[in-house]
N, C-alpha and C positions, 0 to 999 in steps of 0.2 A: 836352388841355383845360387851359386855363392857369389857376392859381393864384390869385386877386387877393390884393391887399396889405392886411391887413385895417387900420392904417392910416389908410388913406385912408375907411373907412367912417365917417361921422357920424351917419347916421340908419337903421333897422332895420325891418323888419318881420318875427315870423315869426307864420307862419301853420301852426295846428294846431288843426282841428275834431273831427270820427270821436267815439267814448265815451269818458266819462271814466277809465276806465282806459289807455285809449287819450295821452288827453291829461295825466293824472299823469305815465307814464312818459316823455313826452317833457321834463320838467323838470329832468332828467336833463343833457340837452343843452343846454335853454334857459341851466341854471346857467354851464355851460361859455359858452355864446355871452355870456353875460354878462361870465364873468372876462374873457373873449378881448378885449371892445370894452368896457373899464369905462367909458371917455367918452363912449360913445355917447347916445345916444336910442333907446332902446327900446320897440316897439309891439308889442302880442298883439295877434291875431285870433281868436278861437275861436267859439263857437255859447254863445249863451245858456244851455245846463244845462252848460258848464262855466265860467262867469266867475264861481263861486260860490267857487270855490278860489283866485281869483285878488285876492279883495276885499283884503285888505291886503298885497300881493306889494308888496316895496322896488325888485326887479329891473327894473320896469318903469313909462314916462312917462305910458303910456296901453294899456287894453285896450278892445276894442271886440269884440262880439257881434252881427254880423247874422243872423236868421233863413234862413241858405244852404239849409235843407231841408225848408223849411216852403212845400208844393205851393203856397199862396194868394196866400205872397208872393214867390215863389223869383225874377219877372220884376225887381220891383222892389227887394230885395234884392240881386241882382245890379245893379244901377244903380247899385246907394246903394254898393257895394261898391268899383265899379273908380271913380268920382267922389272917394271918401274918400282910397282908394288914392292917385291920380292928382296931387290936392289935396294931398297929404302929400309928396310929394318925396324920396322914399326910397332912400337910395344903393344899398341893399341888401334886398332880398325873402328868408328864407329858409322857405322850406316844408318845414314836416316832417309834413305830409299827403299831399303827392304823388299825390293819385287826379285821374284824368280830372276831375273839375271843378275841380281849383282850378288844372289843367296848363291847361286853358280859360281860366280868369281869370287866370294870368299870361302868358298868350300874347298877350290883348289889351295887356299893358302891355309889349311886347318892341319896339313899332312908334310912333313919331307921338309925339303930345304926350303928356308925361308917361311916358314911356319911362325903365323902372329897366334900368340897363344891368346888375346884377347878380341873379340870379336863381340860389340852391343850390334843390337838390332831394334828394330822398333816394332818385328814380327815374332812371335814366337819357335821355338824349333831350332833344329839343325842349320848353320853351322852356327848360331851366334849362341854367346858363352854366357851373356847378361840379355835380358828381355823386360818391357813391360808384362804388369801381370795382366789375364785373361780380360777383367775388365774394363781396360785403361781407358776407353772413350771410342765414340766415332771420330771423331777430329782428329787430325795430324801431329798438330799441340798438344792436344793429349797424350797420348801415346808416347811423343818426346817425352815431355815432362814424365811420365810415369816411370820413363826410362833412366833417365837425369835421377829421380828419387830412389829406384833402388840402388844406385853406386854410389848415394848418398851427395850428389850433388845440389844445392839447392836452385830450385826454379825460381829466379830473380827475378827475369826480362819480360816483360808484361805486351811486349808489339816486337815487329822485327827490326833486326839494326844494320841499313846499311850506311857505305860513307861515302857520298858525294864528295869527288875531288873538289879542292881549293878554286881551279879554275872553272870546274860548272855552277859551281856556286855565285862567284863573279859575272856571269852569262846571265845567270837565271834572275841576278840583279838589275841588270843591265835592263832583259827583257819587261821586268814588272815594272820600271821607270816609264819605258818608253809607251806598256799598256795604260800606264795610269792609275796602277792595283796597289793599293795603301795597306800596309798589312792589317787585317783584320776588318777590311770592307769589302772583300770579294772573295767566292765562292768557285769553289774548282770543283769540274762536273769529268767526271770518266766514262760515259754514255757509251763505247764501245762492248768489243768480244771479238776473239777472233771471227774469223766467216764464218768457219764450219757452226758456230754457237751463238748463232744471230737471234733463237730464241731467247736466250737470255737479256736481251735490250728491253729495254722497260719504254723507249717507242723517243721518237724527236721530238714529238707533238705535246709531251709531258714533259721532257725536257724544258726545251722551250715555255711550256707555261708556266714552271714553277722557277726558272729563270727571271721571269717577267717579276711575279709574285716577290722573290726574294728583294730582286732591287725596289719593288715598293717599300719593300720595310727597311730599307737603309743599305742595303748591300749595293755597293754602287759599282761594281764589275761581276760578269760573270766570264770565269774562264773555264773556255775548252778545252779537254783532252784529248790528244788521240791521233794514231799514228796510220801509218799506210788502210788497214782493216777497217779502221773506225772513221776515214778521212769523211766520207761524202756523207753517215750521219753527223757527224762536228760540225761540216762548211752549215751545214741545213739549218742544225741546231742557233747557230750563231746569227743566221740569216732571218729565221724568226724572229729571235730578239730585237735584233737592230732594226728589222721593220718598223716595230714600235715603241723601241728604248735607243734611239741612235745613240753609237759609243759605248755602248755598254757590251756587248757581247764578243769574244776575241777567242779564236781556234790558235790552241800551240799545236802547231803540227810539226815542230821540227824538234822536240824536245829530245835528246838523248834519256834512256830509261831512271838513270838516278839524279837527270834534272827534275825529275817528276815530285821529288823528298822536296827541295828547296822551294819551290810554287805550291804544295800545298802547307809549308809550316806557317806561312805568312795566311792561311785559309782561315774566315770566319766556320766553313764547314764544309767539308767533300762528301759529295754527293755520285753513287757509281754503280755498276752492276758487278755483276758476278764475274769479275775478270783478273787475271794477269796483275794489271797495272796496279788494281784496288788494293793487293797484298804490297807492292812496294811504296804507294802513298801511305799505309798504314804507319809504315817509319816514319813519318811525321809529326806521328803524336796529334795529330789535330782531332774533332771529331768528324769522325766519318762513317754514314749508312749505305750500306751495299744494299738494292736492291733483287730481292731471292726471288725464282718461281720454280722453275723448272728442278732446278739443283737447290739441295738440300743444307740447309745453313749450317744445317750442327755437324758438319762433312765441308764446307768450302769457304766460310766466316773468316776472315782477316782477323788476327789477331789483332788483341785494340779498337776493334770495331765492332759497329749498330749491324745487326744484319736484318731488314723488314720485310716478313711475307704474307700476302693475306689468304684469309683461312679461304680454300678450293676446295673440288674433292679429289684433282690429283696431282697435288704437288709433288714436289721431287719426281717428276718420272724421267731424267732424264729425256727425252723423247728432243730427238730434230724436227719435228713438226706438233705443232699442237691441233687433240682431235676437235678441239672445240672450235676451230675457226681461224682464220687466216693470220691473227694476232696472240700470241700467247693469253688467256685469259686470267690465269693466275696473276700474274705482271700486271693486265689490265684494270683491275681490282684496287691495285696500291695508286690513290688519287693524289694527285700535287698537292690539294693543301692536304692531304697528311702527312706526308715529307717535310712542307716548308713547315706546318706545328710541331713536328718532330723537330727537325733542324735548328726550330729558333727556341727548341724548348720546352715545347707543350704535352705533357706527357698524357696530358689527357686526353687528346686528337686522338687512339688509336682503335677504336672501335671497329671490331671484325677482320686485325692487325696482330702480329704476333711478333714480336723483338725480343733478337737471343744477342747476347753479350756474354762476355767471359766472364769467367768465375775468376775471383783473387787468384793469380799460379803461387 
């Protein structure tokens, strides 16, 4: 498969829709494809619930969000798609979605007018022109980067990079004054998942005690994550706390999604599951351990981040209910204090623990 010369690229498209943890992590890359072609012109494609993260991005000339999954309008959606496409003249398509629809919609622009002669992918096969190769990894990251390497770009970006507007950032100031949160004495906890993925919560009750636990050791705020899905574990969470640490424990529930970067950079340590939100705190640079069971870490691991699960005999299975009992037991397993020993340091706490972190990119 040959190489292109990047070059010769003037104008870009990449295409990344799936969820928004999904589409955080690919930021990663996009950074990279930015250094790679600083002259270029640069287009995002993504789905409308994630162009939210994208409102003040410098990296890019234009983002555009059509409705691709929305059953009512998916016919003409698609119209509006490969028209806009077609109409743009784009030296360069890179897709870092690579699922059967969008291998669909750049297969029609492989032929005839309006034909992008360059086409990456992050799957192998027809239509794309540039591929990682057969081994590139389980991870998402991987596979980018695999990708990034063969067009000879280097993998610089080591976590995802978004950018909080000027004005959330002022907000999110605002709000840690009024909580009482000193940068580097409190600890931001992501305890949520959507509904449908309620297995993957590692439980209130753990929360909460390794909440307690942290502020014995100096952490003198804990704050809550967590929006509509995760509201009534967070209020819960908080309510433990305060039972027996008054002031110390504080639910953001009203956080806009890239106010979530600014409240954890000021974080001793973020602490979260397997969710959404945990890939866009990653851009914080802080440290942070995603708690694994169900789902598979070397498959859902925030880039930049602790991901810890303990050894079962069926983890990863996917599965919306667990056969072992009313409570996930793989989850159950990972005890607070080996979190807060992890958290503050302790590398030795992990017995019958298993922590994957990223390799140098």
């Amino acid at each position: 498969m040959r190489v292109t010369r990047t070059e010769k690229i003037a104008r870009i498209l990449i295409v990344k829709w799936s969820a928004l943890g999904d589409v955080a992590l690919a930021t990663a890359a996009i950074e990279d494809l930015r250094l790679g072609f600083p002259q270029a012109v640069l287009h995002l494609d993504t789905l409308p619930s994630a162009r939210c993260l994208f409102a003040a991005d410098p990296r890019f000339d234009a983002v555009f969000a059509l409705p691709m999954r929305d059953r009512m309008q998916r016919w003409r959606a698609h119209w509006q798609w490969l028209r806009r496409v077609r109409d743009a003249r784009y030296d360069l398509i890179v897709d870092l979605q690579s699922s059967d629809h969008t291998r669909i919609l750049l297969a029609c622009l492989a032929f005839g007018h309006g034909k992008v002669r360059q086409r990456w992918g992050i799957r192998r096969g027809f239509p794309y022109t540039l591929a990682p190769p057969q081994a590139a990894g389980p991870h998402p990251a991987q596979r980018m980067r695999a990708l990034l390497a063969r067009a000879g770009i280097p993998a610089r970006t080591p976590r995802p990079v978004l950018h909080p507007s000027p004005a959330q950032r002022t907000r999110v100031a605002a709000v840690l004054r009024e909580r009482g949160a000193v940068s580097g004495r409190y600890a931001a906890f992501l305890p949520g998942s959507q509904a449908g993925g309620w297995l993957k919560r590692w439980g209130v009750e753990r929360y909460a005690a390794l909440g307690l636990m942290l502020h014995r050791r100096g952490i003198g705020r804990i704050l809550v994550i967590g929006a509509k899905d995760e509201a009534e574990d967070c209020t819960r969470i908080a309510a433990l706390i305060e039972a027996q640490a008054p002031d110390v424990a504080t639910h953001l529930a009203d956080l806009d999604l890239l106010e979530i970067i600014p409240v954890c950079e000021g974080a001793a340590c973020v602490i979260a599951n397997d969710t959404g939100t945990a890939h866009i705190a990653a851009a914080a640079g802080r440290p942070l351990w995603v708690l694994c069971g169900p789902t598979d870490p070397r498959r859902v691991r925030p880039l930049g981040a602790f991901a810890l699960q303990a050894n079962h005999p069926c983890l990863n299975c996917y599965r919306k209910t667990c056969r072992w009992g009313p409570k996930p037991q793989c989850l159950e397993r990972i005890e607070p204090t080996a979190v807060l020993a992890l958290a503050l340091g302790d590398a030795g706490a992990i017995d019958g623990l298993t922590i994957h972190a990223d390799a140098a990119p």
